[in-house]
PASEBA-1860 file (N, C-alpha, C; in nm, 3 decimals):
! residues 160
1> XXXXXXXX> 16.223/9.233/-7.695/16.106/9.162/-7.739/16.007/9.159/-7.624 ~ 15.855/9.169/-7.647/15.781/9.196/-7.525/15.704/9.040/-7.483 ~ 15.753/8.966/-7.531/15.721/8.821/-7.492/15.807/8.833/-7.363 ~ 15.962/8.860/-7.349/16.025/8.783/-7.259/16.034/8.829/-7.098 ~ 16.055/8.826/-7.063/16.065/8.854/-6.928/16.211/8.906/-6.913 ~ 16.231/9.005/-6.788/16.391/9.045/-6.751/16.488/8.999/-6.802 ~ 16.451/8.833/-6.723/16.561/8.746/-6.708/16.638/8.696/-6.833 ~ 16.473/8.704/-6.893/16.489/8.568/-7.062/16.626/8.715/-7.127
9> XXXXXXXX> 16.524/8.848/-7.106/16.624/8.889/-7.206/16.766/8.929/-7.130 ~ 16.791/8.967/-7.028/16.936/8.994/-6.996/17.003/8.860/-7.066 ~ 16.985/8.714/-7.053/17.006/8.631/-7.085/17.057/8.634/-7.237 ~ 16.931/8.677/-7.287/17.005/8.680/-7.439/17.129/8.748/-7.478 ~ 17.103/8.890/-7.401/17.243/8.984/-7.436/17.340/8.948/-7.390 ~ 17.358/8.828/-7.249/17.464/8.782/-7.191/17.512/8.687/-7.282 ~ 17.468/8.676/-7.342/17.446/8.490/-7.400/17.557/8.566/-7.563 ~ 17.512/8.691/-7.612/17.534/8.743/-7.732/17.624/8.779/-7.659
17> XXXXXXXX> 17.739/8.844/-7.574/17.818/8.905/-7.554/17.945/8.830/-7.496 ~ 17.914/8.718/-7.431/18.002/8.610/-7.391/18.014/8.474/-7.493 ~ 17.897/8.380/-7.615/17.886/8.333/-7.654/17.880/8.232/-7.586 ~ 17.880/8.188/-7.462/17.844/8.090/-7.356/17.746/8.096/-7.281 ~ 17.621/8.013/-7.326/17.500/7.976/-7.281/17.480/7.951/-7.097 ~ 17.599/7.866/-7.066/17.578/7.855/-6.922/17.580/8.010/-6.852 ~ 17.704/8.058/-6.901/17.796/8.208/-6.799/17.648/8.276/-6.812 ~ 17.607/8.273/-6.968/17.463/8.343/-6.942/17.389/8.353/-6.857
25> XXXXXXXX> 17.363/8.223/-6.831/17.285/8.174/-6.737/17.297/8.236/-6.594 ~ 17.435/8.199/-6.527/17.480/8.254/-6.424/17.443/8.411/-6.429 ~ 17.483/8.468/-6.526/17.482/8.637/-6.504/17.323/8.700/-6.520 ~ 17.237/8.621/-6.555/17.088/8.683/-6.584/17.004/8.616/-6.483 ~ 16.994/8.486/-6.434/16.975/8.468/-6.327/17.027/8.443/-6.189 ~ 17.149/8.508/-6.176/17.246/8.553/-6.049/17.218/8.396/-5.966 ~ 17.268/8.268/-6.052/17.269/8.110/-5.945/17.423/8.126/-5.933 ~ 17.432/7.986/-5.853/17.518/7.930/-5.832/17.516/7.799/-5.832
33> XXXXXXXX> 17.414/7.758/-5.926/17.319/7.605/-5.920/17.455/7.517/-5.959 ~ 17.423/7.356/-5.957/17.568/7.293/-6.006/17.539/7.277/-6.220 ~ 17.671/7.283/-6.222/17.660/7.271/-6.421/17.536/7.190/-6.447 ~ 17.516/7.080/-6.393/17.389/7.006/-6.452/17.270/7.056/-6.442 ~ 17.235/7.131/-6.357/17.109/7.258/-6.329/17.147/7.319/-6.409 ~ 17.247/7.416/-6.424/17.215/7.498/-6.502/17.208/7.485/-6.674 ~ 17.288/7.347/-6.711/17.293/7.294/-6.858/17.118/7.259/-6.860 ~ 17.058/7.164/-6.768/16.895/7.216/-6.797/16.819/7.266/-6.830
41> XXXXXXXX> 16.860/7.380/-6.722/16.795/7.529/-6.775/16.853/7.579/-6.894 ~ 16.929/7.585/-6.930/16.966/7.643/-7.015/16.926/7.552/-7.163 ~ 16.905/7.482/-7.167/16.873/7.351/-7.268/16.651/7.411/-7.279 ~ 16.592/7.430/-7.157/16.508/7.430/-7.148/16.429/7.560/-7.191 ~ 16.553/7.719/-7.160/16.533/7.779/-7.233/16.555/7.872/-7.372 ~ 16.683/7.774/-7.443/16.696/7.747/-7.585/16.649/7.687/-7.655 ~ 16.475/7.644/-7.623/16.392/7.561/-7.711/16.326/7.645/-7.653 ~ 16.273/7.742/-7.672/16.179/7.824/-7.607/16.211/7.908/-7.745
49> XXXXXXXX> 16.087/7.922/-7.819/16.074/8.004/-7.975/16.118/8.153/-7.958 ~ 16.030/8.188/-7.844/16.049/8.351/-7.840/16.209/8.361/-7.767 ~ 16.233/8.283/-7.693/16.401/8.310/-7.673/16.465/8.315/-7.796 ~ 16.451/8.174/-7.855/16.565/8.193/-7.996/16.532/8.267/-8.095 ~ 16.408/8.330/-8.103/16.392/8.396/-8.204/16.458/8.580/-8.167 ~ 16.481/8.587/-8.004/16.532/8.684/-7.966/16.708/8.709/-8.003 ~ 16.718/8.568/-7.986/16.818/8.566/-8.019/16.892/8.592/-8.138 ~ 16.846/8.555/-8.224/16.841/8.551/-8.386/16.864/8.720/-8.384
57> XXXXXXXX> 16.787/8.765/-8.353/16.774/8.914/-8.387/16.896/9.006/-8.345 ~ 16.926/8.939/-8.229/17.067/8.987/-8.156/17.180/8.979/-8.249 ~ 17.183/8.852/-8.312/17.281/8.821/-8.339/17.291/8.893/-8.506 ~ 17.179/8.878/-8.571/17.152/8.971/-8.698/17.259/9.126/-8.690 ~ 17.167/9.195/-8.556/17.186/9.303/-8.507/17.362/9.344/-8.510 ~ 17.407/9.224/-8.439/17.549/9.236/-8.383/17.632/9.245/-8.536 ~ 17.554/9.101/-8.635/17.675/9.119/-8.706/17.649/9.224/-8.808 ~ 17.559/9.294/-8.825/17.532/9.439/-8.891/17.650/9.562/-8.863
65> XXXXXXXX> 17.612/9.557/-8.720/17.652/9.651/-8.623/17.824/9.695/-8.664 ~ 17.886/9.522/-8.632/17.993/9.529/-8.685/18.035/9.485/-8.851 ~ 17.940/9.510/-8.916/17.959/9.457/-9.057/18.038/9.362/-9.087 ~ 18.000/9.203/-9.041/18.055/9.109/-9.036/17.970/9.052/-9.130 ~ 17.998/8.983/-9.251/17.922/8.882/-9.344/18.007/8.774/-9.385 ~ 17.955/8.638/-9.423/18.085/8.545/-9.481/18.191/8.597/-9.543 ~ 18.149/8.699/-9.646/18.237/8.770/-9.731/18.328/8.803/-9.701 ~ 18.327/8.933/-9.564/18.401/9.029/-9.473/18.493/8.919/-9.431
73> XXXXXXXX> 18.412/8.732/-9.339/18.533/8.697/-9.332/18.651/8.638/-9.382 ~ 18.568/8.585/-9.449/18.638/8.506/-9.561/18.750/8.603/-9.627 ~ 18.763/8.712/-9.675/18.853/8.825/-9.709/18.958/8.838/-9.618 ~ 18.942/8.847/-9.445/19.013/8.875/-9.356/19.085/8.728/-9.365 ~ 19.019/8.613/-9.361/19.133/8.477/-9.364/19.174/8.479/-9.512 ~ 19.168/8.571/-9.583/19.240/8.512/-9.754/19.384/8.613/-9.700 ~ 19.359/8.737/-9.649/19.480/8.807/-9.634/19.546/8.741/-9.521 ~ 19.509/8.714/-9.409/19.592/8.612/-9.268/19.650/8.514/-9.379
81> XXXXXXXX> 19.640/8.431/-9.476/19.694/8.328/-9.513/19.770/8.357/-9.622 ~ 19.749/8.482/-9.686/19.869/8.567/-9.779/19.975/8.598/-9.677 ~ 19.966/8.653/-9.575/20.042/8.723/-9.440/20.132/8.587/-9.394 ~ 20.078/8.486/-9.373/20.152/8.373/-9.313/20.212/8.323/-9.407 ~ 20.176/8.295/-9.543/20.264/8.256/-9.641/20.386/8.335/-9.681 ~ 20.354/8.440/-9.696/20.500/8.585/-9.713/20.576/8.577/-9.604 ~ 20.546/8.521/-9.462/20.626/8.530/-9.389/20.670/8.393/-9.327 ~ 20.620/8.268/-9.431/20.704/8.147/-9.424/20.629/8.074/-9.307
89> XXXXXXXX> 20.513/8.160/-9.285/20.410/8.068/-9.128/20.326/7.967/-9.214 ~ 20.406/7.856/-9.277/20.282/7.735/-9.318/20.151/7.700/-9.201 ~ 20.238/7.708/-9.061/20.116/7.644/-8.978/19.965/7.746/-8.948 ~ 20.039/7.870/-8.981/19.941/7.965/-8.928/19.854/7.993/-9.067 ~ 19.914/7.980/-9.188/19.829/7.941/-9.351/19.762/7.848/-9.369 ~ 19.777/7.697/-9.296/19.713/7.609/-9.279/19.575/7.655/-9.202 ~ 19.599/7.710/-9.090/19.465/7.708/-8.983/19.420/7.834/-9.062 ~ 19.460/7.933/-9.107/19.352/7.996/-9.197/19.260/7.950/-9.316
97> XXXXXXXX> 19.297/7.857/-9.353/19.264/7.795/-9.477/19.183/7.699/-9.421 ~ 19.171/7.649/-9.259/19.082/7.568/-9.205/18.968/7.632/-9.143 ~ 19.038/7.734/-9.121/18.914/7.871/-9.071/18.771/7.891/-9.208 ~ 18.863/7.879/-9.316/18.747/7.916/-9.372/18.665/7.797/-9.464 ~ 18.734/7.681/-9.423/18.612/7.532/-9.421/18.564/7.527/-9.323 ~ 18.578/7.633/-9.179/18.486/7.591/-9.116/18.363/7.671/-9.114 ~ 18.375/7.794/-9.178/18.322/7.918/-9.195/18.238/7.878/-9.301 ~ 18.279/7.809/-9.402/18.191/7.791/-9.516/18.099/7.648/-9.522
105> XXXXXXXX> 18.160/7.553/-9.368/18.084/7.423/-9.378/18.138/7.338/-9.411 ~ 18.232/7.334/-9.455/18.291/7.233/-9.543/18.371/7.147/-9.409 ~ 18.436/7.223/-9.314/18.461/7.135/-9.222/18.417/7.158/-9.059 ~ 18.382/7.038/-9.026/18.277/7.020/-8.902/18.368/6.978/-8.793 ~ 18.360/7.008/-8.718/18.415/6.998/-8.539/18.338/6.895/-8.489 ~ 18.379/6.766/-8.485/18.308/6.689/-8.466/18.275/6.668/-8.296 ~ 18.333/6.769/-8.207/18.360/6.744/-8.078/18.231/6.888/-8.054 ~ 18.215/6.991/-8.127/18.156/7.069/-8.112/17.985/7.024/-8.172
113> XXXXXXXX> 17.993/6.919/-8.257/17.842/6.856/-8.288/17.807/6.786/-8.215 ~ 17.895/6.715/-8.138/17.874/6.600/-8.049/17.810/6.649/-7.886 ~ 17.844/6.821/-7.883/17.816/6.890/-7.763/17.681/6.937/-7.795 ~ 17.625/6.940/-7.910/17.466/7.009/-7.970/17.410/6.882/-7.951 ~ 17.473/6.791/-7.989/17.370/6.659/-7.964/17.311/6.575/-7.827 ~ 17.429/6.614/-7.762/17.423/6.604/-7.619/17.332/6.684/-7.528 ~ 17.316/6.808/-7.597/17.219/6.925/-7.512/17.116/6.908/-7.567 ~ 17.024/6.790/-7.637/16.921/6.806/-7.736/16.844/6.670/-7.602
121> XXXXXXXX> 16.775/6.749/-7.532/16.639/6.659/-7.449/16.610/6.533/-7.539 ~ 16.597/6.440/-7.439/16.522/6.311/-7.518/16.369/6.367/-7.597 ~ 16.324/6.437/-7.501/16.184/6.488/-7.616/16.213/6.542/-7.760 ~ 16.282/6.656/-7.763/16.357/6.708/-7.838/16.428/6.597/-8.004 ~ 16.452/6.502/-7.912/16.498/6.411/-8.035/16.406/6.340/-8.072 ~ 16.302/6.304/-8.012/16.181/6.243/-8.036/16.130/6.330/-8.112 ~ 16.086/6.446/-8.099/16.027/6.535/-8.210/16.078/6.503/-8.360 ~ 16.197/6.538/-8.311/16.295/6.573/-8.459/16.257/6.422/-8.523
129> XXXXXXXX> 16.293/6.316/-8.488/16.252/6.176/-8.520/16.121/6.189/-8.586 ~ 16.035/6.184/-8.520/15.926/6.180/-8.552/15.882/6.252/-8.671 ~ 15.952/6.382/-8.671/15.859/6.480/-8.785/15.928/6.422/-8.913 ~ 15.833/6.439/-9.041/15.822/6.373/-9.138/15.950/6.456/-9.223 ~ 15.967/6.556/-9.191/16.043/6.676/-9.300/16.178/6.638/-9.266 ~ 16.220/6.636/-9.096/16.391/6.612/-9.077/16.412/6.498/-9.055 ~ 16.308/6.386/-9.065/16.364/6.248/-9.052/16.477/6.152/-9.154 ~ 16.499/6.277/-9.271/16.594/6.212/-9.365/16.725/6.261/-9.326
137> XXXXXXXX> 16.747/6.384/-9.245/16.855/6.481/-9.196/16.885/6.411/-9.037 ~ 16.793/6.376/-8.993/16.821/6.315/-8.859/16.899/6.113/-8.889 ~ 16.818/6.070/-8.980/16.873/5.964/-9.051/17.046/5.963/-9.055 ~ 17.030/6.078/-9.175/17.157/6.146/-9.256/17.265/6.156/-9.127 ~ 17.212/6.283/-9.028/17.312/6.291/-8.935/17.357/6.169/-8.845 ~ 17.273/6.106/-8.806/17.301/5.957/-8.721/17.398/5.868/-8.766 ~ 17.372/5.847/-8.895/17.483/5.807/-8.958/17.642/5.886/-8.965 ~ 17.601/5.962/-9.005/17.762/6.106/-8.986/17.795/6.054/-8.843
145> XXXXXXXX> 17.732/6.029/-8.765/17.806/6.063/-8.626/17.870/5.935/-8.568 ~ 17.779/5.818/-8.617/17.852/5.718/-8.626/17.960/5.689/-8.699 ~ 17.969/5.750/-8.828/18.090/5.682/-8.890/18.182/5.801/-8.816 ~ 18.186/5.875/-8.757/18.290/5.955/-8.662/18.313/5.904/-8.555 ~ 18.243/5.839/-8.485/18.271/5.731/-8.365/18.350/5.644/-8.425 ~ 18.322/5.586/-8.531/18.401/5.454/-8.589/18.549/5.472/-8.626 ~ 18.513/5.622/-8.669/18.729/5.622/-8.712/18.794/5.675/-8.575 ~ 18.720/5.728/-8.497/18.807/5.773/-8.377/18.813/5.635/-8.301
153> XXXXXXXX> 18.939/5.639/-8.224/18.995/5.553/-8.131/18.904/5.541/-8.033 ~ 18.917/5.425/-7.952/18.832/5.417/-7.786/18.849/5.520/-7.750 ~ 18.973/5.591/-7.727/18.995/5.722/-7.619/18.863/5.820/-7.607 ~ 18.918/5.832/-7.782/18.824/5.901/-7.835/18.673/5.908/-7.817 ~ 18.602/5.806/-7.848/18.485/5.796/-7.761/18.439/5.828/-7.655 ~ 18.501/5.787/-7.571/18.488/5.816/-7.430/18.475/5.960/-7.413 ~ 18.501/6.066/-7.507/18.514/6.205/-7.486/18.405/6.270/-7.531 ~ 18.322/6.175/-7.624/18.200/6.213/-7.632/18.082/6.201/-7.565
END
C-alpha cells in the first residue's frame, strides 16, 4: 500500500505471519523497548486506518492463498470430531465441537476480549462511547463483560 512507510508495512507482514502484534513490532522496528512501549506503539499503530486497512488485505490475501473459508473450516473440525469419536477421543470431540463455536461466534474467550479491551486507549473508548451508531453495542458489551466478571471468582478477576 503506498500510504505506508517501510516500517508500517514490514509490520503488517510480520504481524500476518506470526499473528502477534508486539513480535511484530520488535521485527519491523528492530527495538528492544520494554512491553509497555511497545503495547503503545503498537495500540497506536492499529488505529491507524491505512495500517488496518493494510492489514485486512493481507489477511483476505492469506486466506485466499490458502483457501481457507468458514466452510473449509468448519468441514476440517466436522471430520477431527468424526476421527475422535471412532477412536473413543471424547476429549479431543469435545474441543472440536468447541472449535467450531468459536469459529462461528457462538463461543467467546472471555480472557481473549478482555485483552482487546484492555488495548483500546482511553480516547478510543471515548469515541466508541460517544458515537451515536455503537453506543447500543458498547452499552450491550459493558454489560457482557460485567456479567463475566460477576460469575468468575476473585482469582479470576484479578487476571483481567
Amino acid at each position: 500500500m503506498r500510504n505506508l512507510t517501510p516500517k508500517q508495512e514490514a509490520f503488517c507482514l510480520a504481524y500476518i505471519e506470526t499473528g502477534n502484534a508486539s513480535e511484530a513490532y520488535r521485527r519491523a522496528y528492530g527495538t528492544k523497548a520494554s512491553a509497555k512501549t511497545i503495547h503503545e506503539k503498537v495500540s497506536r499503530l492499529l488505529s491507524e486506518g491505512k495500517v488496518r486497512a493494510r492489514l485486512e488485505i493481507l489477511r483476505q490475501a492469506h486466506a485466499e492463498r490458502h483457501e481457507v473459508t468458514i466452510d473449509s473450516l468448519i468441514k476440517e473440525l466436522d471430520e477431527a470430531r468424526l476421527l475422535a469419536l471412532a477412536t473413543k477421543a471424547p476429549a479431543a470431540a469435545v474441543s472440536e465441537t468447541m472449535g467450531k463455536g468459536k469459529l462461528l461466534g457462538f463461543i467467546v474467550d472471555k480472557n481473549h476480549v478482555a485483552r482487546r479491551v484492555e488495548e483500546l486507549s482511553d480516547a478510543q473508548l471515548q469515541a466508541l462511547i460517544r458515537s451515536p451508531d455503537s453506543r447500543e453495542t458498547v452499552e450491550d458489551t459493558a454489560r457482557w463483560i460485567e456479567s463475566v466478571l460477576a460469575e468468575s471468582g476473585p482469582g479470576e478477576r484479578s487476571k483481567h
